[in-house]
N, C-alpha and C positions, 0 to 999 in steps of 0.2 A: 402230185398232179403236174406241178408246170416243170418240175425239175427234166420229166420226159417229154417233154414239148417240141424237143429239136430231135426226136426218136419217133417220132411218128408215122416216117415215109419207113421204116427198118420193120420187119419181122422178127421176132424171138424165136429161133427154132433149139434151143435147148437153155437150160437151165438145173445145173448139177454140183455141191462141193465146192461151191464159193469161184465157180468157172460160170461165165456166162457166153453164150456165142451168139451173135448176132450178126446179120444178112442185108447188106444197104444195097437198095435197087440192085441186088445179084451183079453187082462188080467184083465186092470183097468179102471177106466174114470177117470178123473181129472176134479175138477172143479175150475176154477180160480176165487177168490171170491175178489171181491175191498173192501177196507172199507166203503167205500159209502152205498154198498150195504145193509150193517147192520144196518142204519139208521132208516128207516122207520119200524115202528111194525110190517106190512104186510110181508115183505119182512125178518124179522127175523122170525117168523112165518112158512112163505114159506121152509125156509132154515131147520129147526128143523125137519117141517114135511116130507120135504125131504129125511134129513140123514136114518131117521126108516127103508124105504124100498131099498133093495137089487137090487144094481145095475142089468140093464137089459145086460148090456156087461161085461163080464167078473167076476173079483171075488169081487172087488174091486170098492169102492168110493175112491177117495182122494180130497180132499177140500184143499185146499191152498190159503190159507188167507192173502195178504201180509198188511204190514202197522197196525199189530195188534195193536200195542199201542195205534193207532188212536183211536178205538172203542170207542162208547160211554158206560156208565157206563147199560143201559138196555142193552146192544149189549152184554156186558161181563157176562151177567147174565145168557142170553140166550144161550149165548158160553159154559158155566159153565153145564148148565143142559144136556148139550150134551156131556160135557167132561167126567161126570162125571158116567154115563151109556153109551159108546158107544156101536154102533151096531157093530159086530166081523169083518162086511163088511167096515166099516168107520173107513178112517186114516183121520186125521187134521195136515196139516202143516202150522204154526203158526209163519210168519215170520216177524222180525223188527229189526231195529236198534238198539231199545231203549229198551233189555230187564227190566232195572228198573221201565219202565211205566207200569210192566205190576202187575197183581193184583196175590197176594198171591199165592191167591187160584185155580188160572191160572196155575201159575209155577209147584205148586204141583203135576198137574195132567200130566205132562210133560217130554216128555225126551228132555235134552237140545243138540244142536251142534251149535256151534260154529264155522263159516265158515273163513277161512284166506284166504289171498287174492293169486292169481294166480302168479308163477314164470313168467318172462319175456320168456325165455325158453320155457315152458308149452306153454307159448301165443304163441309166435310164431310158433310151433308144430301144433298148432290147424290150424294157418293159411295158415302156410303151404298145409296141409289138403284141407283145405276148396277153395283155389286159385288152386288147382291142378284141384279137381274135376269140376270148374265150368270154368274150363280153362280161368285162367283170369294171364297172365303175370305179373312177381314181380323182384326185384330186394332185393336180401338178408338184404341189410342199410334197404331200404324202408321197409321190415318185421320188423326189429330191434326196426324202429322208432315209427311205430304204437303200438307196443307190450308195446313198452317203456311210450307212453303218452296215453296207458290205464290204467297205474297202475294197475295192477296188477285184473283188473274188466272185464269178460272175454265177456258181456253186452256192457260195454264201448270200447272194444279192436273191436269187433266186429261190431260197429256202425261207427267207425273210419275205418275199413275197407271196410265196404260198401261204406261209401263215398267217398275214394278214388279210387273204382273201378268204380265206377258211373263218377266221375269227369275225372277219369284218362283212360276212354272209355279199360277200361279193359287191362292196361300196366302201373305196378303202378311203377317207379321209387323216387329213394331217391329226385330226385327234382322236 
């Protein structure tokens, strides 16, 4: 429920294979890509032939890749030939934990960011937010405490909040 809270202005227009593509106010699509997906040669194949042509909504592809370092080594090859010439319509967000898994000639083509983790603060802001609009009762410890045992993961902060509005029939106090 709230975890799609910041997905609400976006329309879903497909959903297949562990790809998901999505549509924010017809500027971009987004395609949410698993590592899975890069496995099989059809399917990286598929992916290549794709990027070439110009999105039909708006100006923009964006492909977002999480669990890069997963990839297998044909998958980084195929990654590489696209990196390497992109079409002016195609961004690649290339995301993982493990930047040293990743291959040279990957990095090179790359701008890097470096994400740090959410103030408790921030967190609790957000939920703030988020409990007002969906009118679900809170008790300020009870924001505290959730903010607190997300660390600073705004993903985790947020699941931990759904379930205690679920549980807590939408009146979340400290205890």
């Amino acid at each position: 429920m709230l975890l799609l809270y910041e997905w609400r202005q976006t329309r879903c227009i497909f959903i297949a294979d562990k790809q998901i593509e999505v549509v924010i106010d017809d500027q971009m699509t987004i395609f949410f890509v698993n590592k899975d997906l890069e496995t099989k040669q059809e399917q990286k194949k598929d992916l290549r032939d794709k990027v070439k042509y110009p999105p039909v909504n708006g100006k923009y592809k964006v492909y977002i890749v999480d669990e890069v370092h997963m990839l297998t080594d044909s998958a980084y090859n195929a990654l590489l030939k696209t990196l390497e010439e992109p079409p002016s319509h195609a961004i690649f967000i290339l995301c993982t934990t493990e930047v040293h898994k990743l291959p040279k000639t990957i990095l090179s083509r790359c701008m890097r960011f470096d994400f740090r983790l959410v103030s408790c603060d921030d967190l609790e802001k957000l939920l703030v937010k988020i409990f007002n609009d969906k009118n679900i009762s809170y008790e300020q410890e009870a924001l505290h405490l959730i903010a607190s045992r997300g660390e600073g993961s705004v993903r985790d902060t947020l699941s931990l909040a759904d379930l205690c509005a679920s549980f807590c029939n939408k009146n979340i106090t400290y205890n």
